[in-house]
Biotite code that builds the C-alpha atoms (Angstrom):
import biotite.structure as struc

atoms = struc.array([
    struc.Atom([0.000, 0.000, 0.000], chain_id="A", res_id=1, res_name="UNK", atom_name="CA", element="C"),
    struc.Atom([1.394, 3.340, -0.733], chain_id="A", res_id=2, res_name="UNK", atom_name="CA", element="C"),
    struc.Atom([1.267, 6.761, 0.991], chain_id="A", res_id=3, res_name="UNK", atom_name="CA", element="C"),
    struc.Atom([-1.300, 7.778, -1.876], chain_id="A", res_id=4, res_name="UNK", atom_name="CA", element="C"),
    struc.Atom([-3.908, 5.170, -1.088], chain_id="A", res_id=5, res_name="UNK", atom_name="CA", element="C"),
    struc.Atom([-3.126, 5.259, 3.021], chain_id="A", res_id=6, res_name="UNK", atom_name="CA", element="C"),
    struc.Atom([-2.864, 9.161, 3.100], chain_id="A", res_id=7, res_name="UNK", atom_name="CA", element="C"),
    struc.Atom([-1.849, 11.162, 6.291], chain_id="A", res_id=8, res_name="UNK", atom_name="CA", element="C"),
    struc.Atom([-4.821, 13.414, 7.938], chain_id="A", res_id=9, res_name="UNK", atom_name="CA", element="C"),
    struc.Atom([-5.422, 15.966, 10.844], chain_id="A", res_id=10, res_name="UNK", atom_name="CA", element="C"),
    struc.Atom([-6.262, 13.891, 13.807], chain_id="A", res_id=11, res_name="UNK", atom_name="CA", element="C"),
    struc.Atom([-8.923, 14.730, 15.826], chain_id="A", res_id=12, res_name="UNK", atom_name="CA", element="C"),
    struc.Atom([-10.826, 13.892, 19.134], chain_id="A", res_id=13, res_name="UNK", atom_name="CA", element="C"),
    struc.Atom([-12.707, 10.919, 17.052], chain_id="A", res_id=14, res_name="UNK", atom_name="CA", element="C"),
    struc.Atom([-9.089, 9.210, 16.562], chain_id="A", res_id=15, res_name="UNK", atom_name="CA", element="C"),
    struc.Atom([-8.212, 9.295, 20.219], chain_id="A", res_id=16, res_name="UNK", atom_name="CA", element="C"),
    struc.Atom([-8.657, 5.434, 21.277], chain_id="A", res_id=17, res_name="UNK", atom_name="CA", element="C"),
    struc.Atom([-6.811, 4.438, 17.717], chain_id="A", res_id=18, res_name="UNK", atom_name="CA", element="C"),
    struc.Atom([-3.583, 6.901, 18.804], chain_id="A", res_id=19, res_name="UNK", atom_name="CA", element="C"),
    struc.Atom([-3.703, 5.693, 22.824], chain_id="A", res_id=20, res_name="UNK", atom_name="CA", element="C"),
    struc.Atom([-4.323, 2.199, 21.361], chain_id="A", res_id=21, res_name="UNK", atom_name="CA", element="C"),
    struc.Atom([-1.388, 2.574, 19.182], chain_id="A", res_id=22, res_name="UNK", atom_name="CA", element="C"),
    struc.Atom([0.696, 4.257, 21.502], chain_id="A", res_id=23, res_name="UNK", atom_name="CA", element="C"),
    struc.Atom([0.226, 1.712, 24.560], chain_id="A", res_id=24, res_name="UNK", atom_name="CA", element="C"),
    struc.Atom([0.761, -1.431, 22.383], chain_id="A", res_id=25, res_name="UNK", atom_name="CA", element="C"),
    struc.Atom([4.185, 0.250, 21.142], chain_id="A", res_id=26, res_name="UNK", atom_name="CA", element="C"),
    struc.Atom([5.895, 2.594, 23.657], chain_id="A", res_id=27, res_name="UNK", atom_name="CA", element="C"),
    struc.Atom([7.666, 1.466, 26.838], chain_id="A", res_id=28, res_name="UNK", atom_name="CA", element="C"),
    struc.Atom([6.440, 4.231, 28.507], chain_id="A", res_id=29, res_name="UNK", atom_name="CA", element="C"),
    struc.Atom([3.477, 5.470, 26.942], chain_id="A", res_id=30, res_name="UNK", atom_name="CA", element="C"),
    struc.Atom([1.731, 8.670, 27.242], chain_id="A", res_id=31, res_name="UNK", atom_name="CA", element="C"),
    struc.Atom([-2.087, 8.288, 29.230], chain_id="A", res_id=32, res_name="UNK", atom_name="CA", element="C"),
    struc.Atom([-5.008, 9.365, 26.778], chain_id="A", res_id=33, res_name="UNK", atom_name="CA", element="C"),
    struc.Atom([-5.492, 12.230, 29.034], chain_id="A", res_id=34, res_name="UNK", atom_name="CA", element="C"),
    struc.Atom([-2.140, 13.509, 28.400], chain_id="A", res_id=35, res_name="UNK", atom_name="CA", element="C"),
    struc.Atom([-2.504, 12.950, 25.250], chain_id="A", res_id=36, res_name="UNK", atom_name="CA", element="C"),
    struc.Atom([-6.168, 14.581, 24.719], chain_id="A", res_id=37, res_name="UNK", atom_name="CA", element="C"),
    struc.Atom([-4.426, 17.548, 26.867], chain_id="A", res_id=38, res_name="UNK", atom_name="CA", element="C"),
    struc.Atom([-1.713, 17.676, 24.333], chain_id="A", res_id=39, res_name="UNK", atom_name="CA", element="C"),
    struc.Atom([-4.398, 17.850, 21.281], chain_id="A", res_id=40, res_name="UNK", atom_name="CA", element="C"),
    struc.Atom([-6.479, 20.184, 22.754], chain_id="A", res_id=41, res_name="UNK", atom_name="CA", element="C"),
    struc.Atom([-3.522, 22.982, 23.131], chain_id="A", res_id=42, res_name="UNK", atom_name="CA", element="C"),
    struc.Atom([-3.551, 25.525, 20.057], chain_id="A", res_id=43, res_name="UNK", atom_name="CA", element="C"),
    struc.Atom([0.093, 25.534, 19.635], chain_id="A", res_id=44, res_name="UNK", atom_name="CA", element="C"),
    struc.Atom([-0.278, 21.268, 18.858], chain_id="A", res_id=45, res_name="UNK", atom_name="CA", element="C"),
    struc.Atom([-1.042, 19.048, 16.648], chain_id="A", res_id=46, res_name="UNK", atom_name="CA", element="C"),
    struc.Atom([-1.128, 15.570, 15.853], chain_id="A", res_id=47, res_name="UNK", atom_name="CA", element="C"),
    struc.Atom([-0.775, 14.103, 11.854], chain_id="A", res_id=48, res_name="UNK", atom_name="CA", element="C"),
    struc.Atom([-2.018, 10.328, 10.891], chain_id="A", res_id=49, res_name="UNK", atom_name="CA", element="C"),
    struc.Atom([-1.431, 8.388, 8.321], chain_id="A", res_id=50, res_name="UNK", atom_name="CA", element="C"),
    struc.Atom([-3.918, 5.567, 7.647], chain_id="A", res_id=51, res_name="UNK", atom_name="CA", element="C"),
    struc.Atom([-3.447, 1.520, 6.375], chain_id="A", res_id=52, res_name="UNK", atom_name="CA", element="C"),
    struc.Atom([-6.536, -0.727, 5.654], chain_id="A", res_id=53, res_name="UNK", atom_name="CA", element="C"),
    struc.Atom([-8.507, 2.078, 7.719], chain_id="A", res_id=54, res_name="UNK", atom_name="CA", element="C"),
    struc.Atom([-6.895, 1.844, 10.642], chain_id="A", res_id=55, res_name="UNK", atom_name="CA", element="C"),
    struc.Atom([-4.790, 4.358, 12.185], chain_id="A", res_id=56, res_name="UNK", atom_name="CA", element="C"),
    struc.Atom([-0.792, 2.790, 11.216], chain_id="A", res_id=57, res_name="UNK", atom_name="CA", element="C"),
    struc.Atom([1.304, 5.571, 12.696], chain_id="A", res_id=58, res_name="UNK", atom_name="CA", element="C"),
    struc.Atom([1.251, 9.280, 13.720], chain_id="A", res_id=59, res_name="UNK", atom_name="CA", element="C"),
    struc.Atom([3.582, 12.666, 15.000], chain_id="A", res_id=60, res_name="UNK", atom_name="CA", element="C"),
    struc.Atom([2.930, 14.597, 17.698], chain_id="A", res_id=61, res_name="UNK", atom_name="CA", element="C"),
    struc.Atom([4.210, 17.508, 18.210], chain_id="A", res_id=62, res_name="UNK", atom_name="CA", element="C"),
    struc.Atom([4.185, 21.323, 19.378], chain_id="A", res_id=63, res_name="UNK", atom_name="CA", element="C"),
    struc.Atom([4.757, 25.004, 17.677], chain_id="A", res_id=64, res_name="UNK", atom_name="CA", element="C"),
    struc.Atom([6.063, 27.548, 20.024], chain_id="A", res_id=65, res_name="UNK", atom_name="CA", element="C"),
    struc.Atom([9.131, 30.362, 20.198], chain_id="A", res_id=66, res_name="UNK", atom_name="CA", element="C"),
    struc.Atom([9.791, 29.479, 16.384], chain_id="A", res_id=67, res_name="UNK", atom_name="CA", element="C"),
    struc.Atom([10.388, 26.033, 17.427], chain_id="A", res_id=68, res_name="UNK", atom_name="CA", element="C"),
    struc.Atom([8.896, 22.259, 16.922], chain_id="A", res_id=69, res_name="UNK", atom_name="CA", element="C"),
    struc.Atom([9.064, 19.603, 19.513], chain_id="A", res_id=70, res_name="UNK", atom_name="CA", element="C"),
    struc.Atom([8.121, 16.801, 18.443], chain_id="A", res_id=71, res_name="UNK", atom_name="CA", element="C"),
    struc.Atom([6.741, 14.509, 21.629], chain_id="A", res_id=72, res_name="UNK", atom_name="CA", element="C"),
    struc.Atom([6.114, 11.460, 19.397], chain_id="A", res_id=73, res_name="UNK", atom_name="CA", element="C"),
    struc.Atom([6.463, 9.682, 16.091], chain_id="A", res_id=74, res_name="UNK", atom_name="CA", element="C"),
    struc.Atom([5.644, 6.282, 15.617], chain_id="A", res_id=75, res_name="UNK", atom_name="CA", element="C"),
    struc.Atom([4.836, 3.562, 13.352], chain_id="A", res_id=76, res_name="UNK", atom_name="CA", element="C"),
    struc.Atom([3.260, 0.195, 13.673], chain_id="A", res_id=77, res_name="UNK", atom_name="CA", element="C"),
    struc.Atom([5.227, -2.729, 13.009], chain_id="A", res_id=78, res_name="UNK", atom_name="CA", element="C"),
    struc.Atom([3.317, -3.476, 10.540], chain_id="A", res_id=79, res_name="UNK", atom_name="CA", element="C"),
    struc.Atom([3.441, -0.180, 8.245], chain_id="A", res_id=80, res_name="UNK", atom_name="CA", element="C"),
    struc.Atom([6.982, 0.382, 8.913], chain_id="A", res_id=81, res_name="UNK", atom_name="CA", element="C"),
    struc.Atom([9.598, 0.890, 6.169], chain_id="A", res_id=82, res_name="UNK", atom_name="CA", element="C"),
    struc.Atom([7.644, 2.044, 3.672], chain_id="A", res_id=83, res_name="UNK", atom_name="CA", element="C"),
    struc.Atom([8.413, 5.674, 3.899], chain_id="A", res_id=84, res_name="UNK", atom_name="CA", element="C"),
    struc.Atom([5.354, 6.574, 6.385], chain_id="A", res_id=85, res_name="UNK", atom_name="CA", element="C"),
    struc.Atom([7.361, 7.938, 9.471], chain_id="A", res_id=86, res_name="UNK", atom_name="CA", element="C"),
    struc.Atom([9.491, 10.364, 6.711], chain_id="A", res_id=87, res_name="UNK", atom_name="CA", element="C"),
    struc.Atom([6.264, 11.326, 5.240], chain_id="A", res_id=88, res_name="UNK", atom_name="CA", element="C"),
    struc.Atom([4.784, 12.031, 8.718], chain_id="A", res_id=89, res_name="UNK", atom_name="CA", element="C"),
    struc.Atom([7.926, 14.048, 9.487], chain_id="A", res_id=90, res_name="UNK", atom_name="CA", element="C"),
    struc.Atom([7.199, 15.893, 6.657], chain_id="A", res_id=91, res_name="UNK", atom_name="CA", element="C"),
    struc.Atom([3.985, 17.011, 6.716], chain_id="A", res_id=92, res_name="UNK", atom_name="CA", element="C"),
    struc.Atom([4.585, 18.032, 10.491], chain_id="A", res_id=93, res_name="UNK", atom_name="CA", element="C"),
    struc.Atom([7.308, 19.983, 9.632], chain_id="A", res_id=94, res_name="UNK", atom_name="CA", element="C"),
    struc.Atom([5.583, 22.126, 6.862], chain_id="A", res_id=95, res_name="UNK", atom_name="CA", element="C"),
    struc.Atom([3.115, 22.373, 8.666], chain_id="A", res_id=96, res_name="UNK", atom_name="CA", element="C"),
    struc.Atom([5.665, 24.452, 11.346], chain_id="A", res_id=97, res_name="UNK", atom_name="CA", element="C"),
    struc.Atom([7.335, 26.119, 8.917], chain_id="A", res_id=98, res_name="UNK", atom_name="CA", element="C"),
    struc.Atom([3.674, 27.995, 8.028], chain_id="A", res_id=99, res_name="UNK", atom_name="CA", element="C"),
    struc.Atom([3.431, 28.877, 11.780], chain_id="A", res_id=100, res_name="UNK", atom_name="CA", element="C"),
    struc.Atom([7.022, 30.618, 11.626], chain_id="A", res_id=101, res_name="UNK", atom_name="CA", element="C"),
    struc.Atom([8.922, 27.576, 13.289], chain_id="A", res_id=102, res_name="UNK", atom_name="CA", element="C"),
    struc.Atom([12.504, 27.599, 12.251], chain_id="A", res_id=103, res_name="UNK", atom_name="CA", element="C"),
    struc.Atom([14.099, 24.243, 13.926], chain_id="A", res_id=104, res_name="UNK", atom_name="CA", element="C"),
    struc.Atom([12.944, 21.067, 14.881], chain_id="A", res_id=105, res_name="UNK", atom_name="CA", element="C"),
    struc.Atom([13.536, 18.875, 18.089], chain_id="A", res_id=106, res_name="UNK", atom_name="CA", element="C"),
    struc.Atom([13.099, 15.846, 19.460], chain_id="A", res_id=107, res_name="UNK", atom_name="CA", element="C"),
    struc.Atom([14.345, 13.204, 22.367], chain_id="A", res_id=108, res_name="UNK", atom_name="CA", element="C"),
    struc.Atom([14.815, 9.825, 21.312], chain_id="A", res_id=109, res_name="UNK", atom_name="CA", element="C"),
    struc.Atom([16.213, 7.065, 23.923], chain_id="A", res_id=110, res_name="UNK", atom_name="CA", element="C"),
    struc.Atom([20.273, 6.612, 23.657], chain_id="A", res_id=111, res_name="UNK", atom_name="CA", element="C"),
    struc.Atom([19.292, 2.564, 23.294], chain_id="A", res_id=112, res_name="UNK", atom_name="CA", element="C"),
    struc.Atom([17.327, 3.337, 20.104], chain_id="A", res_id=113, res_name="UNK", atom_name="CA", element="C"),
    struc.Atom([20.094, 3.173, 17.302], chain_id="A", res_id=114, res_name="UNK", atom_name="CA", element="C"),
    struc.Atom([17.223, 2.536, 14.412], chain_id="A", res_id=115, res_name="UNK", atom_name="CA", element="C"),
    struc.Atom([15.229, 5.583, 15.690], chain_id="A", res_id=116, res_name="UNK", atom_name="CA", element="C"),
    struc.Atom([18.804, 7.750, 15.776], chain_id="A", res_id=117, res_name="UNK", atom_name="CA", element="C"),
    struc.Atom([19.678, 6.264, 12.342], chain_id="A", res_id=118, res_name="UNK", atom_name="CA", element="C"),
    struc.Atom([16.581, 7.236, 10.631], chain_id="A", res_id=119, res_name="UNK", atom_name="CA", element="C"),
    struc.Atom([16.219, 10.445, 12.245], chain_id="A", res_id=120, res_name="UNK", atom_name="CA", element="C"),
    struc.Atom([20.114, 11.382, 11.097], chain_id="A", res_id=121, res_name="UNK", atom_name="CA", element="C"),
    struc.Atom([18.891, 10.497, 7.467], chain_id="A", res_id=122, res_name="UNK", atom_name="CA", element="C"),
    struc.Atom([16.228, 12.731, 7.538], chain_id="A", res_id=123, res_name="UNK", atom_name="CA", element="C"),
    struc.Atom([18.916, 15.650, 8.662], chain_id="A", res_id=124, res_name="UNK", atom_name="CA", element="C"),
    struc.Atom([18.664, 15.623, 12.204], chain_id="A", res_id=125, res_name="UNK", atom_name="CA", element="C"),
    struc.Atom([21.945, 15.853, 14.380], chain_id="A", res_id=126, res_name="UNK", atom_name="CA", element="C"),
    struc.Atom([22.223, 15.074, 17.988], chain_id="A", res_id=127, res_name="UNK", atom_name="CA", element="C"),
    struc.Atom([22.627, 18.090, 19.520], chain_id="A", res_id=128, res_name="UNK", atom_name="CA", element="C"),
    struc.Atom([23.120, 17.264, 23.193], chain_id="A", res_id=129, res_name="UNK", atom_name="CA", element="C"),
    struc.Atom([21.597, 14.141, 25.943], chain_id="A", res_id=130, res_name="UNK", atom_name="CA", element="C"),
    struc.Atom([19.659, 15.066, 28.863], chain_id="A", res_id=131, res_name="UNK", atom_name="CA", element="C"),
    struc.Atom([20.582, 11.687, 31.628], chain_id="A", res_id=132, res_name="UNK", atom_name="CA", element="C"),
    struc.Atom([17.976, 9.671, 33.422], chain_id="A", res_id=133, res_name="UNK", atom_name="CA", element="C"),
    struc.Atom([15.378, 11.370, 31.201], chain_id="A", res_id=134, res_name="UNK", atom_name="CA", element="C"),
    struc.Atom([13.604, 8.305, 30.599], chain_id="A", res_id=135, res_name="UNK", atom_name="CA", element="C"),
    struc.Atom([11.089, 7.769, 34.221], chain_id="A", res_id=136, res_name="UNK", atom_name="CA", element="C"),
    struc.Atom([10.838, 4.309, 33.121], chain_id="A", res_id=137, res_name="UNK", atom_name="CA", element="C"),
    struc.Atom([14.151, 3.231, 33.520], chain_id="A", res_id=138, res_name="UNK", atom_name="CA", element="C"),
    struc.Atom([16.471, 6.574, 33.560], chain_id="A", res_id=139, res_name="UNK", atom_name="CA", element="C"),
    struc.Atom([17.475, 5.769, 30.169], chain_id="A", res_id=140, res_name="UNK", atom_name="CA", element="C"),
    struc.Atom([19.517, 8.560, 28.900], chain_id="A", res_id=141, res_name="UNK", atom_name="CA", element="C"),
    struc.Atom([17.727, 10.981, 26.088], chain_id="A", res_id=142, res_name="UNK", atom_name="CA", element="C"),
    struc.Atom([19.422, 11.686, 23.066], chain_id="A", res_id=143, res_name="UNK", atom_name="CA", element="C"),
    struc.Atom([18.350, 15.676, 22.053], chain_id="A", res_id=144, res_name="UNK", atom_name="CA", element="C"),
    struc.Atom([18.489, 16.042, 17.724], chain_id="A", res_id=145, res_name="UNK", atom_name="CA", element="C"),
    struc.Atom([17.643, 19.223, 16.019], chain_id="A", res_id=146, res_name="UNK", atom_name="CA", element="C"),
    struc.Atom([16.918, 20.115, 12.943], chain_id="A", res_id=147, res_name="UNK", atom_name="CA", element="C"),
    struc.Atom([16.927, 23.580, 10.992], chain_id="A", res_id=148, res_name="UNK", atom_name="CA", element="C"),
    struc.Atom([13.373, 24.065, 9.042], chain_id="A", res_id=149, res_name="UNK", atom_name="CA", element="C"),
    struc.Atom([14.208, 24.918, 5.508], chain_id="A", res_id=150, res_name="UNK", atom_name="CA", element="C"),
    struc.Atom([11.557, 27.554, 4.172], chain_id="A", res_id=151, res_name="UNK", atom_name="CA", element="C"),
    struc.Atom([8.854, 25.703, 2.965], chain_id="A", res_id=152, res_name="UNK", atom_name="CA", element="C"),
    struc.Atom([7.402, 25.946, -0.600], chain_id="A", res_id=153, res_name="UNK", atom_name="CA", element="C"),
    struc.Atom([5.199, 28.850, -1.671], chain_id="A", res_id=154, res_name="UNK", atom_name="CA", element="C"),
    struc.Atom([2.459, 25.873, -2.377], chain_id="A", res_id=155, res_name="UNK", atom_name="CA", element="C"),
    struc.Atom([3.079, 23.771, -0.053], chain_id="A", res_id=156, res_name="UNK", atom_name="CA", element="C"),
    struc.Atom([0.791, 20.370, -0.029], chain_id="A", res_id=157, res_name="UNK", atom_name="CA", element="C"),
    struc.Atom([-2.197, 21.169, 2.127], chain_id="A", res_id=158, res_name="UNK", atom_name="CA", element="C"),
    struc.Atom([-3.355, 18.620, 4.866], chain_id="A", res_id=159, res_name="UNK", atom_name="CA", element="C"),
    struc.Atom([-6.727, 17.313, 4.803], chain_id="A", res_id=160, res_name="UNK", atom_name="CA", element="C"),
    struc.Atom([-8.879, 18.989, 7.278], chain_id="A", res_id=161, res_name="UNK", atom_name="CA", element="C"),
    struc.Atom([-6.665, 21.740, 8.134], chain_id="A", res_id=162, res_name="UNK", atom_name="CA", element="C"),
    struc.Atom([-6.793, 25.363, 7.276], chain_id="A", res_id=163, res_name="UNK", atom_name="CA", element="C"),
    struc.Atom([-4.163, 27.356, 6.546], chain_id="A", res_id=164, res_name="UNK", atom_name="CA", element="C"),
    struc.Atom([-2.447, 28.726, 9.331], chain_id="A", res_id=165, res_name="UNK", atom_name="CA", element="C"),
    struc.Atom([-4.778, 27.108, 12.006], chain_id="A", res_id=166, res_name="UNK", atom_name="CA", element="C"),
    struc.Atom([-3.583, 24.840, 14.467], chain_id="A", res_id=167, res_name="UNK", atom_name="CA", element="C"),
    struc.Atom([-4.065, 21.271, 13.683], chain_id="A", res_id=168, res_name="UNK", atom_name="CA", element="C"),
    struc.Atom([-6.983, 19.567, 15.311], chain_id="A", res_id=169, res_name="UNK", atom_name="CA", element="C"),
])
């Protein structure tokens, strides 16, 4: 299935039990659906799907503010990985920024997670410093990447169900 026929979408308050769902059955430490609603329901955030067979297969999380984008969360299902989703989702989150006058990206991912690093070095990110005994689960060190937010393209692709320069819902 391609990104074309699984598409990536606005999530909203109806897609709340797919993302916790999601979330619990692939984080070590996941984030509680009130945390996450919380998240959501801030005008600064915003959280991007992408969809296979139907079902919610992966989605970023993440937060505008100061010119910057922290991203709390991107994940893909087992499943629907390695087929470009998680770049796409990137993306999309990060043009999405870019049209709210963000000018970097950042995100924590654990030190243990050399795939996660990898992939997020190939999409331009570079570690940028480690924050120890981030992690409450274990006090897994967190590995801090950033990422400068090229100017995005006078047409950028639009996201379904968002307007222009309104938060994502």
């Amino acid at each position: 299935m391609s990104l074309e026929t699984s598409g990536i979408r606005a999530l909203a308050k109806c897609d709340l039990l797919a993302l916790v769902a999601l979330e619990q059955s692939a984080m070590p430490n996941p984030w509680s659906g009130p945390a996450i609603a919380a998240t959501m329901e801030r005008a600064s955030c915003f959280a991007l799907g992408v969809f296979g067979d139907g079902t919610l297969a992966g989605f970023v999380l993440g937060c505008c503010a100061a010119g910057q984008l922290e991203i709390f969360q991107v994940l893909i299902h087992a499943r629907w990985r390695r087929r470009g989703w998680g770049a796409a989702l990137l993306e999309q989150a990060s043009n999405h920024a870019r049209a709210l006058g963000c000018e970097m990206a950042y995100l924590e991912v654990r030190e243990s997670n050399s795939s996660a690093r990898h992939f997020y070095r190939a999409l331009g990110f570079k570690e940028v410093g480690r924050r120890r005994g981030y992690y409450q689960d274990n006090h897994e060190t967190a590995v801090l990447m950033a990422k400068p937010l090229e100017r995005a393209a006078p047409h950028a692709p639009e996201i379904p169900g968002v307007d222009k320069g309104d938060p994502i819902r």
